[in-house]
MARDOMI-871572 format. One record per residue: residue number from 1; residue in three letters; x, y, z of N, C-alpha, C, CB in turn. Coordinates in pm, whole numbers, padded with zeros to 5 digits. Glycine has a CB too. Example, Ala and Ser with C-alpha at 12.3 -4.5 7.8 and 13.67 -1.06 7.14 Angstrom:
+-----+------+--------+---------+--------+---------+----------+--------+--------+---------+--------+---------+----------+--------+
|  nr | rest | n_east | n_north |   n_up | ca_east | ca_north |  ca_up | c_east | c_north |   c_up | cb_east | cb_north |  cb_up |
+-----+------+--------+---------+--------+---------+----------+--------+--------+---------+--------+---------+----------+--------+
|   1 |  ala |  01319 |  -00569 |  00780 |   01230 |   -00450 |  00780 |  01320 |  -00330 |  00780 |   01131 |   -00447 |  00905 |
|   2 |  ser |  01285 |  -00225 |  00708 |   01367 |   -00106 |  00714 |  01290 |   00003 |  00787 |   01408 |   -00060 |  00572 |
+-----+------+--------+---------+--------+---------+----------+--------+--------+---------+--------+---------+----------+--------+
END
This chain:
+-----+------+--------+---------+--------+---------+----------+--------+--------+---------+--------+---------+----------+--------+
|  nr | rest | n_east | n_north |   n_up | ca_east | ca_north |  ca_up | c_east | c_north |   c_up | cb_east | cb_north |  cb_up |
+-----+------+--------+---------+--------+---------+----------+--------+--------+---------+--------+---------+----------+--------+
|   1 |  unk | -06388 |   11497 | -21632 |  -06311 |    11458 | -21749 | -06269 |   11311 | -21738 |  -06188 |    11548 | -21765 |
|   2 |  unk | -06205 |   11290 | -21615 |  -06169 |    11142 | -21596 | -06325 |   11066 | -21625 |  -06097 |    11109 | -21419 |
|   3 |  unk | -06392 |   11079 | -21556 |  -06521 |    11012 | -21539 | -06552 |   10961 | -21727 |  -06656 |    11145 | -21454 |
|   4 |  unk | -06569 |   11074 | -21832 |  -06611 |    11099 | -21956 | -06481 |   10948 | -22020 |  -06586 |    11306 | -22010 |
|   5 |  unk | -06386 |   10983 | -22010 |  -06240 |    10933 | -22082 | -06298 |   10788 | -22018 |  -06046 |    11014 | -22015 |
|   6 |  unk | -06306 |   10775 | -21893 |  -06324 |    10640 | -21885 | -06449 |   10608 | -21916 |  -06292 |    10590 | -21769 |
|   7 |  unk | -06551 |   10621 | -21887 |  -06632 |    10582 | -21969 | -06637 |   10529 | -22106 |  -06682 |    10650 | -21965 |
|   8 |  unk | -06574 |   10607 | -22183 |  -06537 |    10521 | -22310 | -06434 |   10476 | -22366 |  -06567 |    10560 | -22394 |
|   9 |  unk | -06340 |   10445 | -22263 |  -06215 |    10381 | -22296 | -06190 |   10228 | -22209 |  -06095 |    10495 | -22259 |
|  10 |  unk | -06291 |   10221 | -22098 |  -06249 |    10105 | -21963 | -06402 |   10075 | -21938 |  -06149 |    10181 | -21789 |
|  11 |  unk | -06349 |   09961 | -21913 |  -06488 |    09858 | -21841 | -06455 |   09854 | -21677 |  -06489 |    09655 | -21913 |
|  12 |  unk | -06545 |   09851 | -21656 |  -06607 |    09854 | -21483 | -06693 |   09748 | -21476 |  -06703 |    09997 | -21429 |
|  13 |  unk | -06698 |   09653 | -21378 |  -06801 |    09574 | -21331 | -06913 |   09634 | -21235 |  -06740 |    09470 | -21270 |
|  14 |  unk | -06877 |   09772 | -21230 |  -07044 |    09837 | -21115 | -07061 |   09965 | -21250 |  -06992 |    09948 | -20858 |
|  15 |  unk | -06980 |   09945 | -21369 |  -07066 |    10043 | -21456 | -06985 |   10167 | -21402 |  -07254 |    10045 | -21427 |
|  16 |  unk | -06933 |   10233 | -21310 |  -06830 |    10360 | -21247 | -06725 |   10383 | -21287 |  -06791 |    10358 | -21126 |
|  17 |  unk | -06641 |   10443 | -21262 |  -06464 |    10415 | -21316 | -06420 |   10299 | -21259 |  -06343 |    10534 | -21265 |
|  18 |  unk | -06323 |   10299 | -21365 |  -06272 |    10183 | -21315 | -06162 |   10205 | -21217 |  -06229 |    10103 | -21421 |
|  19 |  unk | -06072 |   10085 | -21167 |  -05987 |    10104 | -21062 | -05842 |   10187 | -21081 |  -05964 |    09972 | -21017 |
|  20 |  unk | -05800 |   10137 | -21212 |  -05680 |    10296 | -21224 | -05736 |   10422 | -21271 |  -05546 |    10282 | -21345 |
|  21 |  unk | -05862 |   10471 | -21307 |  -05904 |    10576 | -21260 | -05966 |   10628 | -21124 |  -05963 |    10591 | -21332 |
|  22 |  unk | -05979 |   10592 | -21084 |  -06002 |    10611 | -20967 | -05907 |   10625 | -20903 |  -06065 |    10541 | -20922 |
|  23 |  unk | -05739 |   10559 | -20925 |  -05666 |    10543 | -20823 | -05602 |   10748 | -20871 |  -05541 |    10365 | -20832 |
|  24 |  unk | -05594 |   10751 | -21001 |  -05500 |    10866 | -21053 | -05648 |   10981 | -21006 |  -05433 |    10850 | -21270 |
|  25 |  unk | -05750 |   10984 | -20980 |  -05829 |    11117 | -20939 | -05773 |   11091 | -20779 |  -06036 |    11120 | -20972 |
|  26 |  unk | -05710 |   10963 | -20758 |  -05735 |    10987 | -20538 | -05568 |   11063 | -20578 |  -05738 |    10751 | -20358 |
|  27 |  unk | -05505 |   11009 | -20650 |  -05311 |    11087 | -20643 | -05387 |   11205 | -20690 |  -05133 |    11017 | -20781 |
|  28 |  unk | -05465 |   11265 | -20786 |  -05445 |    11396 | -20789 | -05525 |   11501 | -20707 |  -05456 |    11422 | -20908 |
|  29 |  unk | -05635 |   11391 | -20607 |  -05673 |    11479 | -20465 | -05575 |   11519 | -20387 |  -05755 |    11408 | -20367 |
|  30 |  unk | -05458 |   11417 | -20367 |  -05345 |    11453 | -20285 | -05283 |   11541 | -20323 |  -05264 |    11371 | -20262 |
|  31 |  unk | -05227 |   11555 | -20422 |  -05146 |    11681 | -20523 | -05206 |   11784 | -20486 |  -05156 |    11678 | -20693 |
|  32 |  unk | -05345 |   11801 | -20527 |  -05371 |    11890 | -20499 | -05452 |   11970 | -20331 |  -05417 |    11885 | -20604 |
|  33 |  unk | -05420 |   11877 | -20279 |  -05404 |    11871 | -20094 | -05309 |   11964 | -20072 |  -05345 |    11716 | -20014 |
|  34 |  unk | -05230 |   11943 | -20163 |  -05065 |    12018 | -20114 | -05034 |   12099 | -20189 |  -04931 |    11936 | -20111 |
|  35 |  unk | -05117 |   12130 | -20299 |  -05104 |    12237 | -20395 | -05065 |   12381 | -20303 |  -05256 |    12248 | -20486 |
|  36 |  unk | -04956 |   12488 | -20381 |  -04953 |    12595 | -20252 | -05007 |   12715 | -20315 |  -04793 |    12630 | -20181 |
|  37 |  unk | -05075 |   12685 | -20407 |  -05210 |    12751 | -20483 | -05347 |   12753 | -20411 |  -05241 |    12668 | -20616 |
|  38 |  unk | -05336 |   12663 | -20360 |  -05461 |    12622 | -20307 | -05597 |   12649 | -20376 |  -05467 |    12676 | -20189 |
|  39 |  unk | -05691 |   12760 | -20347 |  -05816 |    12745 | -20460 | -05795 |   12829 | -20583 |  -05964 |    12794 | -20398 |
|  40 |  unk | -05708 |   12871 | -20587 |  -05639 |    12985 | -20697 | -05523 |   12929 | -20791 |  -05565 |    13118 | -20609 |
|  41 |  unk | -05538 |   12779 | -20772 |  -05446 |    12663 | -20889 | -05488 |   12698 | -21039 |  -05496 |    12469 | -20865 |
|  42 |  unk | -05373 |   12749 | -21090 |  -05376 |    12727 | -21232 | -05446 |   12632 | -21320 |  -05274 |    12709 | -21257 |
|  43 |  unk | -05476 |   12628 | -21460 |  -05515 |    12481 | -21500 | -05308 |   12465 | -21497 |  -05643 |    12455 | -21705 |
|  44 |  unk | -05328 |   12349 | -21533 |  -05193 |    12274 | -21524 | -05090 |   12312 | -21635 |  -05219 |    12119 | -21533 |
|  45 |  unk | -05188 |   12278 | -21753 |  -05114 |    12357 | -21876 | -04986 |   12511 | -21816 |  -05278 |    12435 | -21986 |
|  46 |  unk | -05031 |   12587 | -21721 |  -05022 |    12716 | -21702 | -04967 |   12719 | -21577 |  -05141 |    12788 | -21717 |
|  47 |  unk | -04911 |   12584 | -21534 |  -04845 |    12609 | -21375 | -04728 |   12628 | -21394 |  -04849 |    12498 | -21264 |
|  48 |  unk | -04639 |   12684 | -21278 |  -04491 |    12737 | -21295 | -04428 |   12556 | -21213 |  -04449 |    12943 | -21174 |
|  49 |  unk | -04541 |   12489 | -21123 |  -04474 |    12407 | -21052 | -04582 |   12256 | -21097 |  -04462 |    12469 | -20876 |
|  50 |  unk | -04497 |   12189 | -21159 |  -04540 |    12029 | -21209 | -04558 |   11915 | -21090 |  -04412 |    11965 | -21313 |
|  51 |  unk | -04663 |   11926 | -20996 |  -04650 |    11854 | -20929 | -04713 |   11703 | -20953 |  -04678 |    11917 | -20840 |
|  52 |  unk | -04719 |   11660 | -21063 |  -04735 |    11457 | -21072 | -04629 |   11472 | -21125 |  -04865 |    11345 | -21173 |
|  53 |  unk | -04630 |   11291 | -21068 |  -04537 |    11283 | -21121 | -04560 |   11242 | -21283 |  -04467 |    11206 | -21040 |
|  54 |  unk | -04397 |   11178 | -21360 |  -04460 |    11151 | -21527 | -04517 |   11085 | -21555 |  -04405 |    11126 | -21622 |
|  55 |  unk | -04527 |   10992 | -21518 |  -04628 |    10886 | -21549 | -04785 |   10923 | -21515 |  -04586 |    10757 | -21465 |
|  56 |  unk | -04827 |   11016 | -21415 |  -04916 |    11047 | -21367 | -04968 |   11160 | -21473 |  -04888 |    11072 | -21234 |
|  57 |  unk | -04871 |   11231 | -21548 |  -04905 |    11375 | -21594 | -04938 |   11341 | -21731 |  -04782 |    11494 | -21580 |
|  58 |  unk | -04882 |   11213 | -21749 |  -04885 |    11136 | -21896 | -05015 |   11092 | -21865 |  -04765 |    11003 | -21939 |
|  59 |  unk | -05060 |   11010 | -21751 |  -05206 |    10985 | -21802 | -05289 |   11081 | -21791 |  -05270 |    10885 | -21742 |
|  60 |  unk | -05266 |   11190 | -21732 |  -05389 |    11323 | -21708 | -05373 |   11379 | -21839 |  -05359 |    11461 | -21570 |
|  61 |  unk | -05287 |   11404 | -21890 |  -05234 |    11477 | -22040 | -05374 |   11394 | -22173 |  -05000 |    11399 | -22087 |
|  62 |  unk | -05318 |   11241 | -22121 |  -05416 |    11176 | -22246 | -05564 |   11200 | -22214 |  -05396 |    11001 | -22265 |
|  63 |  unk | -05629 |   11176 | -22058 |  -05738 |    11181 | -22002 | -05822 |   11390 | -22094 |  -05684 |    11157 | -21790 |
|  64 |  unk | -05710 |   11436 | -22030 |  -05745 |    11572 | -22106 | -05743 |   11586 | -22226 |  -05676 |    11667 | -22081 |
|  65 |  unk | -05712 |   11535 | -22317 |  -05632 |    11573 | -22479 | -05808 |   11487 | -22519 |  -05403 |    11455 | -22548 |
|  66 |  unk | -05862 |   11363 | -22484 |  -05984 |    11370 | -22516 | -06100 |   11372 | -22426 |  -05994 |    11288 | -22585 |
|  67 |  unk | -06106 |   11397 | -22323 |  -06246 |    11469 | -22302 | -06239 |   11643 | -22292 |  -06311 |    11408 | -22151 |
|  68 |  unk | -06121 |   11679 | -22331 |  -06139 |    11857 | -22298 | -06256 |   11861 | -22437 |  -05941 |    11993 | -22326 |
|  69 |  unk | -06241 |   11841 | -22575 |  -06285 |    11903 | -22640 | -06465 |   11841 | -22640 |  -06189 |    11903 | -22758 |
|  70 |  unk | -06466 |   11732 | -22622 |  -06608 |    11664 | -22557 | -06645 |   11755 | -22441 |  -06589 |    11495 | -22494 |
|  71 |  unk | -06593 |   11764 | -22345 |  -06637 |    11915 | -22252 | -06716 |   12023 | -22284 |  -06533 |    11993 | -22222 |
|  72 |  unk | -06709 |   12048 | -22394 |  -06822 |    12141 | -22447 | -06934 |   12151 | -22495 |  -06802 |    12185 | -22505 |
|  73 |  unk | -06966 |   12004 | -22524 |  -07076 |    11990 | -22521 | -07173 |   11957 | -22442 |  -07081 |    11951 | -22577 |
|  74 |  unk | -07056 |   11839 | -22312 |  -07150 |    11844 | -22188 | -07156 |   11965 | -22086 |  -07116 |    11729 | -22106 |
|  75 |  unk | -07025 |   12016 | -22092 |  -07014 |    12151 | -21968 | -06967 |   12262 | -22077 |  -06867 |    12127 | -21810 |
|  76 |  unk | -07031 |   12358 | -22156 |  -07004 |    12446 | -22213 | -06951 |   12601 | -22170 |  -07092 |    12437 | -22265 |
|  77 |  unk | -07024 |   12601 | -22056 |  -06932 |    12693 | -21930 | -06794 |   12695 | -21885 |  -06977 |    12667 | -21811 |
|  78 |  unk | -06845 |   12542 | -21798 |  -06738 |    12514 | -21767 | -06594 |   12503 | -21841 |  -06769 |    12432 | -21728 |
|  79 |  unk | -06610 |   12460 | -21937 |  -06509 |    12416 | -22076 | -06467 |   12579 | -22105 |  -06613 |    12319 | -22245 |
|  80 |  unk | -06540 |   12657 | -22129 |  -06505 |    12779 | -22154 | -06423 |   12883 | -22072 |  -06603 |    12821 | -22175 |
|  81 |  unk | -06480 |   12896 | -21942 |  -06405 |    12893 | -21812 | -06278 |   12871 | -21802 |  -06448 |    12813 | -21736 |
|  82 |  unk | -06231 |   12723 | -21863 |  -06140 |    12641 | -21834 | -06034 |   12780 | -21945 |  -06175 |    12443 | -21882 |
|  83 |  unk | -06111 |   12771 | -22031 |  -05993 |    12796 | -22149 | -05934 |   12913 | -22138 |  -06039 |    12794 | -22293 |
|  84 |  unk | -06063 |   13024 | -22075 |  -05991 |    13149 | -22031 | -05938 |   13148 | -21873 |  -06095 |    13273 | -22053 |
|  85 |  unk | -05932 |   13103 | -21754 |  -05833 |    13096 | -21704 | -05699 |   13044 | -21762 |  -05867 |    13048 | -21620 |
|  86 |  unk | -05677 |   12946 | -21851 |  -05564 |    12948 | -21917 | -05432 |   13012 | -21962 |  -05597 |    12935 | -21971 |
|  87 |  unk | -05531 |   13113 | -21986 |  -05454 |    13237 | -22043 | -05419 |   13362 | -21866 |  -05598 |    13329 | -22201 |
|  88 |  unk | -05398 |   13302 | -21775 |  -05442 |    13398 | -21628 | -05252 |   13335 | -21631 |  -05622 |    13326 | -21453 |
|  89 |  unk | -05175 |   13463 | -21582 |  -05073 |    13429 | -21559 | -05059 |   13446 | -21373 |  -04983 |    13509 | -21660 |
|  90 |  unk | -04980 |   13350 | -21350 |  -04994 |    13324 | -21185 | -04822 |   13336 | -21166 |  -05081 |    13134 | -21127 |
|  91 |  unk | -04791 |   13400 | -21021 |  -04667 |    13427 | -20988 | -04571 |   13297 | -20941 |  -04680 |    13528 | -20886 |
|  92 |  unk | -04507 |   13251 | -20951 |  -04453 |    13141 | -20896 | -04467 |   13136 | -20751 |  -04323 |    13131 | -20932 |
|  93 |  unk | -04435 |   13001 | -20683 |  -04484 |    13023 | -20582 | -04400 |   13077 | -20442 |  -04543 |    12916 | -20574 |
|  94 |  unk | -04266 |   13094 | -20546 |  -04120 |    13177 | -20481 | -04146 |   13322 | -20466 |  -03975 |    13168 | -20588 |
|  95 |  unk | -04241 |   13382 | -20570 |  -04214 |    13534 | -20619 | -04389 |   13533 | -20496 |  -04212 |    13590 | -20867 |
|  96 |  unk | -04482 |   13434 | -20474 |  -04577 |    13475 | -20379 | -04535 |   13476 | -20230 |  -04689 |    13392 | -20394 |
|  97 |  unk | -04414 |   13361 | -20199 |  -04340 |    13380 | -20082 | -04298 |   13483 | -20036 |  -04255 |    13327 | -20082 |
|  98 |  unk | -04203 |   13571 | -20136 |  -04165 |    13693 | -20106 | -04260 |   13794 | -20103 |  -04075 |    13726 | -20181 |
|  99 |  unk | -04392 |   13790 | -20199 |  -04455 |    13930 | -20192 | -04501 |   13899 | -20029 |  -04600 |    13969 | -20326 |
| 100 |  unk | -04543 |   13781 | -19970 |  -04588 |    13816 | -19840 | -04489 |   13856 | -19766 |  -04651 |    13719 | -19776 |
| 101 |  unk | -04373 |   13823 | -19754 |  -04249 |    13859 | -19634 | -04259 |   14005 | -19640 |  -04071 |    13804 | -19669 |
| 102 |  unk | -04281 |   14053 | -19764 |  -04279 |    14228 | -19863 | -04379 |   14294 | -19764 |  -04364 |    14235 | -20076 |
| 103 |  unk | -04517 |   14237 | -19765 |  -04571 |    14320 | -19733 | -04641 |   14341 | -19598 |  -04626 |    14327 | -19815 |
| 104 |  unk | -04654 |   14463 | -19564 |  -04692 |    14528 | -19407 | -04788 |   14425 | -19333 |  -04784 |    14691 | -19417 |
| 105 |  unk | -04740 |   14385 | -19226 |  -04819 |    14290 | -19143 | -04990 |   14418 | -19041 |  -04652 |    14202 | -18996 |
| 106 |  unk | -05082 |   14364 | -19083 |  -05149 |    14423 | -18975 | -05141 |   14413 | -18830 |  -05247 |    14399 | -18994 |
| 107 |  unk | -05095 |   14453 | -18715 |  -05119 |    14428 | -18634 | -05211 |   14487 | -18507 |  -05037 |    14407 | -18635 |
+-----+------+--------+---------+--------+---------+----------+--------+--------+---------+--------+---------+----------+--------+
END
């Protein structure tokens, strides 16, 4: 999505993203480094926990608002995918803390 948005919004001198895209996909590798979702992360729309910060969520918000619907024509799966996890409700990550303390340890 970043890749698409910049492409037609920013100039690059090697033709790639440019340098504040690139910098907001490396902050949201980290974010999501530390995500406590880990591969089972919500889309964002649908998280209980906002981890960019605003300025960061403001540019992912605009980055998404136009290439989500362009998404379907290049990734029609994917885009689709996207829309029905959307709708996947996920436990906070307080109420997943406790179900593990909850439940029977194998030993």
């Amino acid at each position: 999505m970043v890749a698409l948005y910049c492409r037609d919004h920013h100039t690059s001198a090697d033709g790639g993203t440019c340098a504040e895209c690139r910098e907001l996909l490396a902050y949201a590798e980290r974010r999501l480094a530390k995500c406590p979702y880990g591969k089972d992360k919500p889309t964002c729309a649908n998280c209980p926990v906002h981890c960019y910060k605003a300025a960061q969520r403001e540019q992912a918000r605009v980055i998404m608002r136009y290439a989500g619907p362009r998404m379907l024509w290049r990734h029609p799966l994917l885009a689709v995918l996207h829309l029905v996890d959307g709708r996947r409700r996920v436990p906070h990550p307080l109420e997943m803390r406790r179900a593990r303390r909850e439940s029977p340890h194998d030993t």
